[in-house]
C-alpha positions as CSV (number, residue, x, y, z in Angstrom):
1,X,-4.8,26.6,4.0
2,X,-5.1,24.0,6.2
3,X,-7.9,21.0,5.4
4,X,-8.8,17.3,4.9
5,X,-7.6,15.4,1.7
6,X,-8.0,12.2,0.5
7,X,-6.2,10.8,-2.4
8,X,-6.1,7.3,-4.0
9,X,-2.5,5.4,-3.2
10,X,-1.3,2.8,-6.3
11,X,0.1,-0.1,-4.3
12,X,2.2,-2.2,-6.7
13,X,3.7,-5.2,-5.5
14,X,7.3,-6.1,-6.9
15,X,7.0,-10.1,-7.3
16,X,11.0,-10.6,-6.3
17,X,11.0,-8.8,-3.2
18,X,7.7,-8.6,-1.6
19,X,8.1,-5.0,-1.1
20,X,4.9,-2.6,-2.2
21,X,5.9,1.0,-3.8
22,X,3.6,3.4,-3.4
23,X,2.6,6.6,-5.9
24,X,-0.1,8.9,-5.5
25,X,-1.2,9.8,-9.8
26,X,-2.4,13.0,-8.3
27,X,0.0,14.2,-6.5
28,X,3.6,13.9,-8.3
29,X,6.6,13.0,-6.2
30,X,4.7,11.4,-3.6
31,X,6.4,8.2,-3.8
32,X,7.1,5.3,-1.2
33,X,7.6,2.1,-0.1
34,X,6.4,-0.5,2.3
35,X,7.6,-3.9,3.6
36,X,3.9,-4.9,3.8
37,X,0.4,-3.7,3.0
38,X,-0.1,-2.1,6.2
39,X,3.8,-0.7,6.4
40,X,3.1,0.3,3.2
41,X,-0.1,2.1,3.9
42,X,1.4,3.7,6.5
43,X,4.6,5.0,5.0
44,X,2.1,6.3,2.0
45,X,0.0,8.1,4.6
46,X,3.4,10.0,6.1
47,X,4.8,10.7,2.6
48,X,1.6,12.1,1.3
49,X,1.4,14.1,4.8
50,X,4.7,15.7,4.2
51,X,4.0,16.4,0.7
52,X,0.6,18.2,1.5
53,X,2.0,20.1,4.3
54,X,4.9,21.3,1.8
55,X,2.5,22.3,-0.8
56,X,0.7,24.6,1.6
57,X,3.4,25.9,3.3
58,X,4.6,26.9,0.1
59,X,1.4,28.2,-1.0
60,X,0.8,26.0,-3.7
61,X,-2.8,24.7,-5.1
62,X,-3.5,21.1,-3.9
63,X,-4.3,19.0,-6.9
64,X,-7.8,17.5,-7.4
65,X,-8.2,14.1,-6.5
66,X,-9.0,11.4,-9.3
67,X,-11.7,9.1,-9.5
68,X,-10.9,5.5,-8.6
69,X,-12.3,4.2,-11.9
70,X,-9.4,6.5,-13.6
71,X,-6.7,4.9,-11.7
72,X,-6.8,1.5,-12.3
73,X,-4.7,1.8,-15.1
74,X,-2.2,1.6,-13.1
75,X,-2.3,-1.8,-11.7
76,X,0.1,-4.0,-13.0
77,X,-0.9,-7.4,-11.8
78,X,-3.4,-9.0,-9.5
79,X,-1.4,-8.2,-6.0
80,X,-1.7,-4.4,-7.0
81,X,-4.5,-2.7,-4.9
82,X,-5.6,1.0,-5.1
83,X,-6.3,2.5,-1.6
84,X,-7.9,5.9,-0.1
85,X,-5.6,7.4,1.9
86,X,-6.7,10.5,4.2
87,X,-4.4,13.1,5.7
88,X,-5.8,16.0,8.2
89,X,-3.2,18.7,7.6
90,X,-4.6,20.8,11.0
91,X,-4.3,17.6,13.3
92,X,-0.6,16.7,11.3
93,X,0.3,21.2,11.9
94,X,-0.7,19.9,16.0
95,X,1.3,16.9,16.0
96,X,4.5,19.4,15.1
97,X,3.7,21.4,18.5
């Protein structure tokens, strides 16, 4: 099955480092890390690419994306952000070509 998803990344900022790690609630052992917001909002959108593409290739179900208001539990201090992140499995499958 091939198809648009959009899940919600939890960017949490570690205070030391600067460095954001990245989980997706929804879709266990998506995790990442970014020097930045926008590194890290790329990296997210790669790992969460890879980890969708698995998950159909294996022929799993795709988890159900949470609401936002449900996730925000998971901020743990005011540099945290919570971001939609969108992966086209069809256009990623065409990239592999």
């Amino acid at each position: 099955m091939m198809a648009k998803y959009t899940f919600i990344g939890v960017f949490n900022k570690d205070a030391t480092t600067n460095i954001y790690t990245v989980t997706f609630p929804d879709v266990p052992g998506t995790v990442t890390e970014g020097n930045d917001e926008l590194d890290a909002i790329d990296m997210a959108t790669d790992a969460l690419s890879g980890m969708l593409l698995t998950l159909e290739d294996m022929n799993r179900a795709i988890p159900k994306a949470s609401d936002i208001s449900s996730l925000t539990k998971y901020l743990q201090s005011d540099n945290d952000f919570l971001q939609f992140i969108t992966v086209d499995t069809t256009l990623e499958r065409l990239k592999e070509k």
